[in-house]
PyMOL Python script that loads the backbone (N, CA, C, O; Angstrom):
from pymol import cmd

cmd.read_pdbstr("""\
ATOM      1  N   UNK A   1     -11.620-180.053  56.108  1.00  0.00           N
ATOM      2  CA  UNK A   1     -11.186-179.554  54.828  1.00  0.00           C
ATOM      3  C   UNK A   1     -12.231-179.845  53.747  1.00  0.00           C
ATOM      4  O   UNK A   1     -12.023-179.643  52.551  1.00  0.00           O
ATOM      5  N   UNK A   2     -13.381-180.339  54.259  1.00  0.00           N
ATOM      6  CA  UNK A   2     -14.404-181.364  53.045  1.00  0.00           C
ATOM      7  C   UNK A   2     -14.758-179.832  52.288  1.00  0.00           C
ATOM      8  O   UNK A   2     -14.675-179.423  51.130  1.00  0.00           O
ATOM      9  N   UNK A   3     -15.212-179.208  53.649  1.00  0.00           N
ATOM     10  CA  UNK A   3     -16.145-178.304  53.211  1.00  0.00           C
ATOM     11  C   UNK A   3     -15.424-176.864  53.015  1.00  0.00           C
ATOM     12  O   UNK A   3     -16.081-175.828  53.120  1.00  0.00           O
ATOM     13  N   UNK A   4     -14.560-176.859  52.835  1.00  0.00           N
ATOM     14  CA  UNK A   4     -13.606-175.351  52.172  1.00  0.00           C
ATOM     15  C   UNK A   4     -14.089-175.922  50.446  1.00  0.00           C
ATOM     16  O   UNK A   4     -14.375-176.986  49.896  1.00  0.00           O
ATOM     17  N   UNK A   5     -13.954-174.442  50.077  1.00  0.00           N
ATOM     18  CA  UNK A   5     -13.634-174.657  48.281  1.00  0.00           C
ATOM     19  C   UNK A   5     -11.812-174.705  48.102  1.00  0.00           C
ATOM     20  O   UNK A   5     -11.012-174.116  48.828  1.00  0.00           O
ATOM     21  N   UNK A   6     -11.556-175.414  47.152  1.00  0.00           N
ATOM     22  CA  UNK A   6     -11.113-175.840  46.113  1.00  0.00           C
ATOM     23  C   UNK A   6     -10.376-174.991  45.879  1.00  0.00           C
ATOM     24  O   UNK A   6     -11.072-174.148  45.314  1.00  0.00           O
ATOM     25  N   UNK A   7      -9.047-174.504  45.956  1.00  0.00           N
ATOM     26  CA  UNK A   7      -8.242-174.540  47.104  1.00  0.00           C
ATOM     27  C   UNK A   7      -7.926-173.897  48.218  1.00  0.00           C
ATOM     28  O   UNK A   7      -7.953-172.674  48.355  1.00  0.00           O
ATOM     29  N   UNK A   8      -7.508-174.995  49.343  1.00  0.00           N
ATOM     30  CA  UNK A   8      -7.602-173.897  50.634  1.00  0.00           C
ATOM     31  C   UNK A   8      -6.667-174.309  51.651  1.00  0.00           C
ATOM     32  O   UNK A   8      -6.637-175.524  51.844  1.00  0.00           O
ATOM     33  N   UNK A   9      -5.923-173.620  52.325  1.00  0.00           N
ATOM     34  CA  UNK A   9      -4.627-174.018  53.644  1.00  0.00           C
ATOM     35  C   UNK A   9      -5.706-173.306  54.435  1.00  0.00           C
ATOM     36  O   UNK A   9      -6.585-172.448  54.359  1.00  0.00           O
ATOM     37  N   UNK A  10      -4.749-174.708  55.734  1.00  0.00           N
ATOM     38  CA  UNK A  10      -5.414-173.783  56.974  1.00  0.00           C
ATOM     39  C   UNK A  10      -3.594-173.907  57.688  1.00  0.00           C
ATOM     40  O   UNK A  10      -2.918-174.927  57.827  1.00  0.00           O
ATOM     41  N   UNK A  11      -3.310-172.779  57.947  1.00  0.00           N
ATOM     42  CA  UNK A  11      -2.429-172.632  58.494  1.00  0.00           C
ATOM     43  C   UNK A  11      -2.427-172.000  60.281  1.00  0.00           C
ATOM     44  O   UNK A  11      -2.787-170.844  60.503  1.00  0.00           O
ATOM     45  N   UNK A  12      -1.912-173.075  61.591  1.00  0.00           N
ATOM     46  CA  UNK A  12      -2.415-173.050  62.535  1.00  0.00           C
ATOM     47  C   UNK A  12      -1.275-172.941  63.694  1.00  0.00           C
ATOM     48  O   UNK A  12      -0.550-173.931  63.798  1.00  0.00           O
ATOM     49  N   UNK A  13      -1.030-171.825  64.595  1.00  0.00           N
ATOM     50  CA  UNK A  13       0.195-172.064  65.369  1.00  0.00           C
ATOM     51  C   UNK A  13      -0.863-171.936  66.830  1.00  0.00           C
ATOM     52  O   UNK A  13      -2.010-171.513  66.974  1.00  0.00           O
ATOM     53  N   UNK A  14       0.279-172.601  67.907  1.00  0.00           N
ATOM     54  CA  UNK A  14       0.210-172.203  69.176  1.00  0.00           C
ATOM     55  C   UNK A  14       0.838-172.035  69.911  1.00  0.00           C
ATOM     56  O   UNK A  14       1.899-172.600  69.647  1.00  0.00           O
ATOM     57  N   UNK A  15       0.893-171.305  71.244  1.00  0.00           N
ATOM     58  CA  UNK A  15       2.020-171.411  72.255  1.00  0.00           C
ATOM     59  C   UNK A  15       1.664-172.432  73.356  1.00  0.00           C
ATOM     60  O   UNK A  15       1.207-171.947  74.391  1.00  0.00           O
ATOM     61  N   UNK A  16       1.827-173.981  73.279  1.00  0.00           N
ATOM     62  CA  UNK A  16       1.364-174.371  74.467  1.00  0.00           C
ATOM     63  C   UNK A  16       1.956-174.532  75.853  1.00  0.00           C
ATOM     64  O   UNK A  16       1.485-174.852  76.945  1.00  0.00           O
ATOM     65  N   UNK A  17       3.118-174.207  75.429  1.00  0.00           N
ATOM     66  CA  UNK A  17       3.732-174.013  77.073  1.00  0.00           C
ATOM     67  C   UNK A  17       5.188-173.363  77.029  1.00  0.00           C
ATOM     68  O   UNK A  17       5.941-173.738  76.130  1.00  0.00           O
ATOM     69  N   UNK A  18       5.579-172.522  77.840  1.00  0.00           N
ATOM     70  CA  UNK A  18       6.646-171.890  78.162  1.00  0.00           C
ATOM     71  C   UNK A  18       7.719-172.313  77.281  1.00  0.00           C
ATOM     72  O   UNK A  18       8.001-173.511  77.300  1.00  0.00           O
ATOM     73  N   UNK A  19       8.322-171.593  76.565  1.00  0.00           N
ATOM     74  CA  UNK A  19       9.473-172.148  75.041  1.00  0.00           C
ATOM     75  C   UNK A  19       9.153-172.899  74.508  1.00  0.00           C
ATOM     76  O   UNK A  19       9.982-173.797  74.361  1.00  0.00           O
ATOM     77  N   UNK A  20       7.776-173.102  73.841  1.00  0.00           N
ATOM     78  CA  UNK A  20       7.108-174.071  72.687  1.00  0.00           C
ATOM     79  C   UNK A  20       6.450-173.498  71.918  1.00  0.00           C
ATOM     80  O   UNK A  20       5.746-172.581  72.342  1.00  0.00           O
ATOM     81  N   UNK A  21       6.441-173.821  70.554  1.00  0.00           N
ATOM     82  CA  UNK A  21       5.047-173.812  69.483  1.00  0.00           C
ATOM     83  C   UNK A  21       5.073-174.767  68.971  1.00  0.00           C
ATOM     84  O   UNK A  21       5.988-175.586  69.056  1.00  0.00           O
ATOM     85  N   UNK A  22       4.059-174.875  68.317  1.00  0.00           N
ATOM     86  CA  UNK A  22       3.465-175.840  67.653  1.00  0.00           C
ATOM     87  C   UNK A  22       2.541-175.056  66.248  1.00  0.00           C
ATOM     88  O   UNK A  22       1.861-174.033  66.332  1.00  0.00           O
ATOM     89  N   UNK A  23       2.730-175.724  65.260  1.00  0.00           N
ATOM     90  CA  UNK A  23       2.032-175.601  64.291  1.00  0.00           C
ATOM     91  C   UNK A  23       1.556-176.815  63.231  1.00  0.00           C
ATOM     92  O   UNK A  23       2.190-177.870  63.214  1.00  0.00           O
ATOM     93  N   UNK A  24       0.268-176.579  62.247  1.00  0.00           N
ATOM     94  CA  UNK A  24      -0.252-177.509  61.345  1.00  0.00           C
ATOM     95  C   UNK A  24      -0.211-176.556  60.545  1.00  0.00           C
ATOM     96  O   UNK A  24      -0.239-175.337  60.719  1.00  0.00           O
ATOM     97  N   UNK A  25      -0.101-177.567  59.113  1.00  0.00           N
ATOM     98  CA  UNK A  25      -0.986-176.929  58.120  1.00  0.00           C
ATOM     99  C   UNK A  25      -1.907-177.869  57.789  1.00  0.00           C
ATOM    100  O   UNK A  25      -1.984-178.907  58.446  1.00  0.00           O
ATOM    101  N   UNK A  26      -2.706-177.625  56.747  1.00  0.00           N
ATOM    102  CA  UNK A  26      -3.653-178.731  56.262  1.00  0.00           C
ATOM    103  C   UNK A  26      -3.552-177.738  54.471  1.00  0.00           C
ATOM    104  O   UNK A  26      -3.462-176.542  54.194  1.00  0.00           O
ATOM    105  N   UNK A  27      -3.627-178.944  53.677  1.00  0.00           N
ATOM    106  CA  UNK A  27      -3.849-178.154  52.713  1.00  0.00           C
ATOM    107  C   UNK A  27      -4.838-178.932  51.306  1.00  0.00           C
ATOM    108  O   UNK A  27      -4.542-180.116  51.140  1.00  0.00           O
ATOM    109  N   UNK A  28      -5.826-178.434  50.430  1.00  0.00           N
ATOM    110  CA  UNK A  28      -7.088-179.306  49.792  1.00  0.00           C
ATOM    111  C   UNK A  28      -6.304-180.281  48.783  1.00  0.00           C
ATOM    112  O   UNK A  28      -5.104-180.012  48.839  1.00  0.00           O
ATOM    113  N   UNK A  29      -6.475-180.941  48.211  1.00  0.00           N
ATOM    114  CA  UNK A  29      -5.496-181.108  46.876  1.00  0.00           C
ATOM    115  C   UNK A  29      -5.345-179.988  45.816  1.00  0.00           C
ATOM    116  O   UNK A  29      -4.622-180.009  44.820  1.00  0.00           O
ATOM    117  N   UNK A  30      -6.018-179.193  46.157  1.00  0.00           N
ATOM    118  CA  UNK A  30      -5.736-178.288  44.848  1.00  0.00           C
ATOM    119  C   UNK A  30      -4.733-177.522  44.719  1.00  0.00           C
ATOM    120  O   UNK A  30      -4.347-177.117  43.623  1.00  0.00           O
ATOM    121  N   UNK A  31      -4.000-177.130  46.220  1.00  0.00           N
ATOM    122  CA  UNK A  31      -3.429-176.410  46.646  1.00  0.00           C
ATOM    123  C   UNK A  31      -2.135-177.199  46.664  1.00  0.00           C
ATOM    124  O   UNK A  31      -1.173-176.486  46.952  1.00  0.00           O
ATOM    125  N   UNK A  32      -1.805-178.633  46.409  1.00  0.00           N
ATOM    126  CA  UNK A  32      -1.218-179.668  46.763  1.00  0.00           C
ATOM    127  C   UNK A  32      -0.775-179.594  45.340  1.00  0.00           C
ATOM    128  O   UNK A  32       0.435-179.391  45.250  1.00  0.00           O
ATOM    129  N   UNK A  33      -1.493-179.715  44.043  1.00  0.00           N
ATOM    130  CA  UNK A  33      -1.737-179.560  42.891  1.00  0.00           C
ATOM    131  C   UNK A  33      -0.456-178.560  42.205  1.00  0.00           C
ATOM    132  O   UNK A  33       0.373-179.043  41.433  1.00  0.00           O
ATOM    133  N   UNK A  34      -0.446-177.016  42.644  1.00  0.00           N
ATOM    134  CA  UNK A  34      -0.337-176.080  43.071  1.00  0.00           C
ATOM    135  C   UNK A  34       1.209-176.085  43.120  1.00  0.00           C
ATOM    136  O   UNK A  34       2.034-175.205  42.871  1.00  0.00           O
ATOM    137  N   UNK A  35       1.347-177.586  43.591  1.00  0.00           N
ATOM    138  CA  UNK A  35       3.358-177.646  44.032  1.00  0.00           C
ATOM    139  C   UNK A  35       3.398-176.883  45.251  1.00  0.00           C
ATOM    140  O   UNK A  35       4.531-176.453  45.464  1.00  0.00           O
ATOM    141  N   UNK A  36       2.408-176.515  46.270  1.00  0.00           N
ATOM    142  CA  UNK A  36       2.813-175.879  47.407  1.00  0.00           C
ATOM    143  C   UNK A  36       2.578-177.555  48.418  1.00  0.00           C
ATOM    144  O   UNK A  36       1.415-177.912  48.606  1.00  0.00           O
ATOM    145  N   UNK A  37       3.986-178.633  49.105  1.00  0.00           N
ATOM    146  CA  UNK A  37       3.477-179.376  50.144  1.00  0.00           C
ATOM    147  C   UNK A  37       3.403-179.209  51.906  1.00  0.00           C
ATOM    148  O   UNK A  37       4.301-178.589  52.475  1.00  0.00           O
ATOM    149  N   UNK A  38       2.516-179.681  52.512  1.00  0.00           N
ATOM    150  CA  UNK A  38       2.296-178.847  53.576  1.00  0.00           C
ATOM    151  C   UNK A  38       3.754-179.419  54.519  1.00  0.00           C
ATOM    152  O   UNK A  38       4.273-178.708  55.379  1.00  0.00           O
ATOM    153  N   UNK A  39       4.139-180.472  54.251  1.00  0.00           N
ATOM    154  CA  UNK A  39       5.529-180.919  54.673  1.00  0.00           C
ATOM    155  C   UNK A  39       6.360-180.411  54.795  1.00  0.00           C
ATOM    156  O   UNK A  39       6.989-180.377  55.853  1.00  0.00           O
ATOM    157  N   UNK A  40       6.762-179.650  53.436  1.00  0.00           N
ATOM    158  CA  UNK A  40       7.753-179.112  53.406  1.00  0.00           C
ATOM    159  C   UNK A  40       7.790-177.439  53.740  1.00  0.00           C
ATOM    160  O   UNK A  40       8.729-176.716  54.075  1.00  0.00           O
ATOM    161  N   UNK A  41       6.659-177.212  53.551  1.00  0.00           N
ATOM    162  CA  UNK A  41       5.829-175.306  53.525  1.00  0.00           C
ATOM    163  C   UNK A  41       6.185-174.963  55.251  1.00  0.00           C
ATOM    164  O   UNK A  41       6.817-174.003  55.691  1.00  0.00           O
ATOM    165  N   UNK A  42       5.265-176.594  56.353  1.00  0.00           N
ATOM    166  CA  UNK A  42       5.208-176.005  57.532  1.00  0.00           C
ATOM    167  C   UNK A  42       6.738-176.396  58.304  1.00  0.00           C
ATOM    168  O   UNK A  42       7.047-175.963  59.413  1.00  0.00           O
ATOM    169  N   UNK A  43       7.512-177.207  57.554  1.00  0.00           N
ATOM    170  CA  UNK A  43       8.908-177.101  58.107  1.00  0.00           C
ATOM    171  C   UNK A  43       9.563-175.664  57.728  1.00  0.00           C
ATOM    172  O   UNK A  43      10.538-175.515  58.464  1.00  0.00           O
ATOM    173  N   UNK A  44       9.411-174.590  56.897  1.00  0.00           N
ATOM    174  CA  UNK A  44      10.116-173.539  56.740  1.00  0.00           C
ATOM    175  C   UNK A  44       9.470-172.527  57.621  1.00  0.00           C
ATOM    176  O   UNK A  44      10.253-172.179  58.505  1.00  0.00           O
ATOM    177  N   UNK A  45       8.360-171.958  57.684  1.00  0.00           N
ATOM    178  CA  UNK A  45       7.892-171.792  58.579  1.00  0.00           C
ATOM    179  C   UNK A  45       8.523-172.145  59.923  1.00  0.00           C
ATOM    180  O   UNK A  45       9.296-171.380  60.500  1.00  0.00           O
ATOM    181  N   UNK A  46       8.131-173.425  60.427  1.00  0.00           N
ATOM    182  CA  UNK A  46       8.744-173.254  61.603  1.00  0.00           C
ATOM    183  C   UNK A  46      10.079-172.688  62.116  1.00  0.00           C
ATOM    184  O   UNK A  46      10.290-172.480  63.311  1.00  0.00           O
ATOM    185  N   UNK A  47      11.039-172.433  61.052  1.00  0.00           N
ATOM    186  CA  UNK A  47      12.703-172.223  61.282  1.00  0.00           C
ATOM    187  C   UNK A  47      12.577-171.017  61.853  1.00  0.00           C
ATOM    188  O   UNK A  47      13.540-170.528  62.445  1.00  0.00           O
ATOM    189  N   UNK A  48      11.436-170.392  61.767  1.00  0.00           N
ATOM    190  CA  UNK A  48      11.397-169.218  62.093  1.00  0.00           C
ATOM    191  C   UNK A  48      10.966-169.209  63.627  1.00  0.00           C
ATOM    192  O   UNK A  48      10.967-168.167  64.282  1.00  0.00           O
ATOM    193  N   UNK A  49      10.610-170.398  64.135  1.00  0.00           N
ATOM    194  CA  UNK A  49      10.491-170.004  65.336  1.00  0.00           C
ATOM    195  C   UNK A  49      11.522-170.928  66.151  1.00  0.00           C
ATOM    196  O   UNK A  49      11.266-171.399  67.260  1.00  0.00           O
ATOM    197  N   UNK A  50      12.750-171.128  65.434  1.00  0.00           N
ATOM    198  CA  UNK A  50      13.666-171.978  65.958  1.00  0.00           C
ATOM    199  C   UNK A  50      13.985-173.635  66.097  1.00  0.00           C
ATOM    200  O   UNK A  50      14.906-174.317  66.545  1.00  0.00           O
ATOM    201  N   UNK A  51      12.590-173.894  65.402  1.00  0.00           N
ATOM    202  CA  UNK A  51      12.586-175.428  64.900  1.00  0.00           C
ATOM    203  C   UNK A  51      12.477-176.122  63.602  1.00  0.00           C
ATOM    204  O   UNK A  51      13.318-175.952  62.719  1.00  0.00           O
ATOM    205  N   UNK A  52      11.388-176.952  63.460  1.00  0.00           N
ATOM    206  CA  UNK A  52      11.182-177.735  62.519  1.00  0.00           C
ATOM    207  C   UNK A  52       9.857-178.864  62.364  1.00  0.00           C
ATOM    208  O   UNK A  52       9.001-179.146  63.202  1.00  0.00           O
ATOM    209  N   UNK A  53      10.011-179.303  61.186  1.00  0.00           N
ATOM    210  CA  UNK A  53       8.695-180.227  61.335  1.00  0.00           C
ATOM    211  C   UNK A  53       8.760-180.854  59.709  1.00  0.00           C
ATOM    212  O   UNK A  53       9.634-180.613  58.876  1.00  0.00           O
ATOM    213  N   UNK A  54       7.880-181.491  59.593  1.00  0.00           N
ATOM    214  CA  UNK A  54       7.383-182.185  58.525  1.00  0.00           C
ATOM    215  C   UNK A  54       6.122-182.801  58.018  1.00  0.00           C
ATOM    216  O   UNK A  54       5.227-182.240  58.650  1.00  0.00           O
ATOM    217  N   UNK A  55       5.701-183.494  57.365  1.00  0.00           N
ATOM    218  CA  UNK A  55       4.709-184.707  57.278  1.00  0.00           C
ATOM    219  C   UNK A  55       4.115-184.670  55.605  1.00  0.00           C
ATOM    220  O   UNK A  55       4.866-184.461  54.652  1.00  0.00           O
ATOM    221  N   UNK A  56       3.192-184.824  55.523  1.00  0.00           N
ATOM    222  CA  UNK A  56       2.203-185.551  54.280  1.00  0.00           C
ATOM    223  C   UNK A  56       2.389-184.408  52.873  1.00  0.00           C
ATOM    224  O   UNK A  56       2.640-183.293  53.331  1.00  0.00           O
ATOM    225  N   UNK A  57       2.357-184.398  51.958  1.00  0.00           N
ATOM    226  CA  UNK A  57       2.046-183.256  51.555  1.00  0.00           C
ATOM    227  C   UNK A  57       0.504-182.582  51.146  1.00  0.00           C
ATOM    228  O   UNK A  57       0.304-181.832  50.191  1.00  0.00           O
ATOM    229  N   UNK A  58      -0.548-183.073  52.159  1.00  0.00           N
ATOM    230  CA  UNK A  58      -1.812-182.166  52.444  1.00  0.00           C
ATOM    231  C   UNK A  58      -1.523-182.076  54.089  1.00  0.00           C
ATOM    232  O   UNK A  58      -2.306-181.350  54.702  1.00  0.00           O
ATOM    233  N   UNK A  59      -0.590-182.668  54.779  1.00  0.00           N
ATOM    234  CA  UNK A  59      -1.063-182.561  56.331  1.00  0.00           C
ATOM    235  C   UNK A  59       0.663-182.369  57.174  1.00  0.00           C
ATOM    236  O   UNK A  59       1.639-183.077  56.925  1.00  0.00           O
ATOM    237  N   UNK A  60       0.627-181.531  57.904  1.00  0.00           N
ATOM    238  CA  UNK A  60       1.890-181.381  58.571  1.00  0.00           C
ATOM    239  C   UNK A  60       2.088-181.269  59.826  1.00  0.00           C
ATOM    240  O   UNK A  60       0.948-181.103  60.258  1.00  0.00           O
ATOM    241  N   UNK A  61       2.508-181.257  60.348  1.00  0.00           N
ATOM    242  CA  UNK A  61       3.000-180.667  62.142  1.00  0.00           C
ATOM    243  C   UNK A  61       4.510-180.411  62.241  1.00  0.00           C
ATOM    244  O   UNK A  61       5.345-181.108  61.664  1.00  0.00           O
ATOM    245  N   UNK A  62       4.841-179.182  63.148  1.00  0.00           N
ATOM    246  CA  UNK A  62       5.842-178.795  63.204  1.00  0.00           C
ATOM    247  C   UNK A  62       5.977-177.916  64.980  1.00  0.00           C
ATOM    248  O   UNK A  62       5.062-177.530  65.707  1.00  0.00           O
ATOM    249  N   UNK A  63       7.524-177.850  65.196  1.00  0.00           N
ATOM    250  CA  UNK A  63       7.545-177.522  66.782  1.00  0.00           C
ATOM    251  C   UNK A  63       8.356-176.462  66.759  1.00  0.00           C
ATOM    252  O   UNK A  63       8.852-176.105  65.690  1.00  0.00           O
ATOM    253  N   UNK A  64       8.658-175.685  68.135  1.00  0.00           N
ATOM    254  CA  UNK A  64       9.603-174.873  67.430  1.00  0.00           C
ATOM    255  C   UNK A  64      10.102-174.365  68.878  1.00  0.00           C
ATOM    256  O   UNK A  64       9.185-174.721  69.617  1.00  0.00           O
ATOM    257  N   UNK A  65      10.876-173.850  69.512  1.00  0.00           N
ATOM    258  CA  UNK A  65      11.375-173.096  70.754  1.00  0.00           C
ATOM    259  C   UNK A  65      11.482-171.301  71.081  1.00  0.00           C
ATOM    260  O   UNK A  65      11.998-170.741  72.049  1.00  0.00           O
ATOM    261  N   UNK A  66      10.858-170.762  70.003  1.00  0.00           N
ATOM    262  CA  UNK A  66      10.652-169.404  70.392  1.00  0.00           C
ATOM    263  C   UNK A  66       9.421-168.888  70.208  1.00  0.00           C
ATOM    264  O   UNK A  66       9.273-168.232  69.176  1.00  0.00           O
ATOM    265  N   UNK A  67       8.556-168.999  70.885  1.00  0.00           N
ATOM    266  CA  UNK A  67       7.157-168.062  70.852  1.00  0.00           C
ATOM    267  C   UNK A  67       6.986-167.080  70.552  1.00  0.00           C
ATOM    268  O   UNK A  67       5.803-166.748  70.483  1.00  0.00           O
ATOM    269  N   UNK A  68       8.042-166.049  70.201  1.00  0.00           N
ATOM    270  CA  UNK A  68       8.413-164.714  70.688  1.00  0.00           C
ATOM    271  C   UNK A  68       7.948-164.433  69.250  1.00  0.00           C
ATOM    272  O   UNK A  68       7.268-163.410  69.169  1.00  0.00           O
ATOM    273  N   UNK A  69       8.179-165.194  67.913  1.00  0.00           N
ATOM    274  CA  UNK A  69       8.557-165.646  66.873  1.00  0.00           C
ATOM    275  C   UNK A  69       7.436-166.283  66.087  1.00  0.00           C
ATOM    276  O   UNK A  69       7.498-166.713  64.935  1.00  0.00           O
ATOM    277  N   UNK A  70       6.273-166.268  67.009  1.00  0.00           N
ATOM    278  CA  UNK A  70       5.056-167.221  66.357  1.00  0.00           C
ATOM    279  C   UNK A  70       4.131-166.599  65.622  1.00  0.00           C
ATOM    280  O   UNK A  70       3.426-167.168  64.789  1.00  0.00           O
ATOM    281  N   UNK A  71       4.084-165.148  65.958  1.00  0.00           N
ATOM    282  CA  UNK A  71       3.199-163.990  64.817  1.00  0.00           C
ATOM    283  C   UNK A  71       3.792-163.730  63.854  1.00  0.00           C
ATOM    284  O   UNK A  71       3.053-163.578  62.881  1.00  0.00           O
ATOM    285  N   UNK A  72       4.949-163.589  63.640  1.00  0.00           N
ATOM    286  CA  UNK A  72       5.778-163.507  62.455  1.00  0.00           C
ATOM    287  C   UNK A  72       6.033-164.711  61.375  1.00  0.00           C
ATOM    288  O   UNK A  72       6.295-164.622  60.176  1.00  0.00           O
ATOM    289  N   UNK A  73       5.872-165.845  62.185  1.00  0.00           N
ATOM    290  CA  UNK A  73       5.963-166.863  61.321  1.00  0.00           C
ATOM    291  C   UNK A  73       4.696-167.207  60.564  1.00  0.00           C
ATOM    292  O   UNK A  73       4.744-167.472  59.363  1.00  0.00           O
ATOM    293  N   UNK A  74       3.559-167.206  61.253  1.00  0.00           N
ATOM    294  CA  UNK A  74       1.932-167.251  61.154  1.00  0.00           C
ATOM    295  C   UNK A  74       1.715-166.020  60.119  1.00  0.00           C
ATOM    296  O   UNK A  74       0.653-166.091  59.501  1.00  0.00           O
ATOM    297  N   UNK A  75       2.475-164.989  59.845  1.00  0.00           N
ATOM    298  CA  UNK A  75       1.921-163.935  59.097  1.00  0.00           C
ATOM    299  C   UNK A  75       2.782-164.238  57.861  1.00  0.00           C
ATOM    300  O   UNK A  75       2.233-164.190  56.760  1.00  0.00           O
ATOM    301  N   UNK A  76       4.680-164.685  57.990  1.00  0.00           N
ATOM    302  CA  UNK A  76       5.133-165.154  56.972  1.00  0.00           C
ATOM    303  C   UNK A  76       4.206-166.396  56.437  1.00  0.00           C
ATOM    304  O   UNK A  76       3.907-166.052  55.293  1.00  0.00           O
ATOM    305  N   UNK A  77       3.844-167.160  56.593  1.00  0.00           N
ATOM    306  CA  UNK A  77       2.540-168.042  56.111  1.00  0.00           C
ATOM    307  C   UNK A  77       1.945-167.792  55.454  1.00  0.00           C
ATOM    308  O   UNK A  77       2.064-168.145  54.280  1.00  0.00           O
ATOM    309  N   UNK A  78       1.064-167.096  55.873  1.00  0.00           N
ATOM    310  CA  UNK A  78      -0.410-166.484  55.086  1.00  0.00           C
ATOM    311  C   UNK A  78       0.251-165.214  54.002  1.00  0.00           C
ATOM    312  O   UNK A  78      -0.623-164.798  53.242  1.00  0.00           O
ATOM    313  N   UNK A  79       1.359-164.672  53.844  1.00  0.00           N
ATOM    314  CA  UNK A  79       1.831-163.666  52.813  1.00  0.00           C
ATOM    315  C   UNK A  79       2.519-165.066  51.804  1.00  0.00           C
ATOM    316  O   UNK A  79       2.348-164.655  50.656  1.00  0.00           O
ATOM    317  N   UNK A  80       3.125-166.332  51.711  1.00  0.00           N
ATOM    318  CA  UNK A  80       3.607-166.811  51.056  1.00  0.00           C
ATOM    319  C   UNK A  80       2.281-167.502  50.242  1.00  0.00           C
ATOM    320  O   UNK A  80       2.303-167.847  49.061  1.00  0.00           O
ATOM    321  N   UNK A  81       1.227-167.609  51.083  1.00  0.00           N
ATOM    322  CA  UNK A  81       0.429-168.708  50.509  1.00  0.00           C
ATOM    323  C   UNK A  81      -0.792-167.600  49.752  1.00  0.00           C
ATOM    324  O   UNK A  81      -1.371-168.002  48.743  1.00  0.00           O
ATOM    325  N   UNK A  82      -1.085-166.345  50.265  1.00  0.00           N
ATOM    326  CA  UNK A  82      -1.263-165.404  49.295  1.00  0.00           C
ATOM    327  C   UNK A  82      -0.633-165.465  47.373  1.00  0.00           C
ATOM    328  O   UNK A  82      -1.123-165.741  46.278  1.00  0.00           O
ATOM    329  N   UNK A  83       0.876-164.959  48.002  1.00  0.00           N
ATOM    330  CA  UNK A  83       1.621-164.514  46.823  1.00  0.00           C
ATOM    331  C   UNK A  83       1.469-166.118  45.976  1.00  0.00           C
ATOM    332  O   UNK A  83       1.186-166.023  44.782  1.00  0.00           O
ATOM    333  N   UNK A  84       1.631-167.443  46.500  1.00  0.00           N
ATOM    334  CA  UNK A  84       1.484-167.983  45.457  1.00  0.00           C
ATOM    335  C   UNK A  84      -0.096-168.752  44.866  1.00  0.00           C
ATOM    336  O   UNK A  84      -0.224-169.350  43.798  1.00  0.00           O
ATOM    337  N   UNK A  85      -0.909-168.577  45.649  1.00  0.00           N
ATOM    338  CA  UNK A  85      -2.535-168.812  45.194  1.00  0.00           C
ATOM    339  C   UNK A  85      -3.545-168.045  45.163  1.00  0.00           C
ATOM    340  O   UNK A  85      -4.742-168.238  44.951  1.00  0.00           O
ATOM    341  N   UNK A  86      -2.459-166.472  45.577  1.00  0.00           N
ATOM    342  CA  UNK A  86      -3.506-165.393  44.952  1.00  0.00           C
ATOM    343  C   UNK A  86      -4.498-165.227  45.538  1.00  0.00           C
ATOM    344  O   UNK A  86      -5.103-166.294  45.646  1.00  0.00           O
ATOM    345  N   UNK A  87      -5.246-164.009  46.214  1.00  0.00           N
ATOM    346  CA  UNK A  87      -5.864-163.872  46.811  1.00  0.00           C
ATOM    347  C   UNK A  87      -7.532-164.667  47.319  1.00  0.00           C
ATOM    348  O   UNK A  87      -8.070-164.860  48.410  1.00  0.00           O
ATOM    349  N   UNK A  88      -7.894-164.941  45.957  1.00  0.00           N
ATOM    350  CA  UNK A  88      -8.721-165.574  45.728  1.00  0.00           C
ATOM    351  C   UNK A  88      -8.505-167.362  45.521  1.00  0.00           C
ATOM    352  O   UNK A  88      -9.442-168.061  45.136  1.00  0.00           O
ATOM    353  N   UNK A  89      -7.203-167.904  45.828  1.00  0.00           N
ATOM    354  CA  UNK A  89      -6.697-169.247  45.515  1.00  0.00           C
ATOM    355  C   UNK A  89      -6.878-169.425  43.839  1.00  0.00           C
ATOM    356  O   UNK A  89      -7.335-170.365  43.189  1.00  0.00           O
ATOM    357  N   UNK A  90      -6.337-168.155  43.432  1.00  0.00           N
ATOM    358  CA  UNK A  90      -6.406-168.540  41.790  1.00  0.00           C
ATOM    359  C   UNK A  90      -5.188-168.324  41.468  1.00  0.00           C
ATOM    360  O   UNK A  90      -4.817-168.497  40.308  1.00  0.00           O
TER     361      UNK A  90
END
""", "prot")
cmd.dss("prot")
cmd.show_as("cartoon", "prot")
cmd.util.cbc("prot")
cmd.orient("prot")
């Protein structure tokens, strides 16, 4: 995250095995700043793939039981974190 500008999510899913995902976010302080926390951002997110998660508000992990469900959640992501830091994180 050193080397992103000022502000930046990385928002990250996977399928690692048969009825699982997994996701992170990571997010700069600016973005933290922002009132968006990655704690609480990548637990909503995940509901969408039938779970949950939590952690820091720059750092998160979250799990979830439908894969089926992991492009949609990964795209709800990146349209929320758009609409609120603007295309350009402004």
């Amino acid at each position: 995250m050193e080397t992103l500008a000022d502000p930046a999510a990385i928002v990250l899913g996977s399928c690692p095995g048969e009825g699982k995902v997994s996701l992170v976010a990571a997010f700069t302080p600016g973005v933290v700043d922002q009132g968006i926390q990655a704690g609480k951002f990548i637990g909503q997110i995940a509901k969408l793939c039938g779970g949950g998660g939590g952690g820091r508000p720059n750092f998160a992990q979250a799990g979830g039981r439908k894969p089926d469900n992991l492009a949609d959640a990964l795209e709800k992501a990146k349209s929320e974190l758009i609409a609120h830091l603007g295309e350009n994180g402004n």
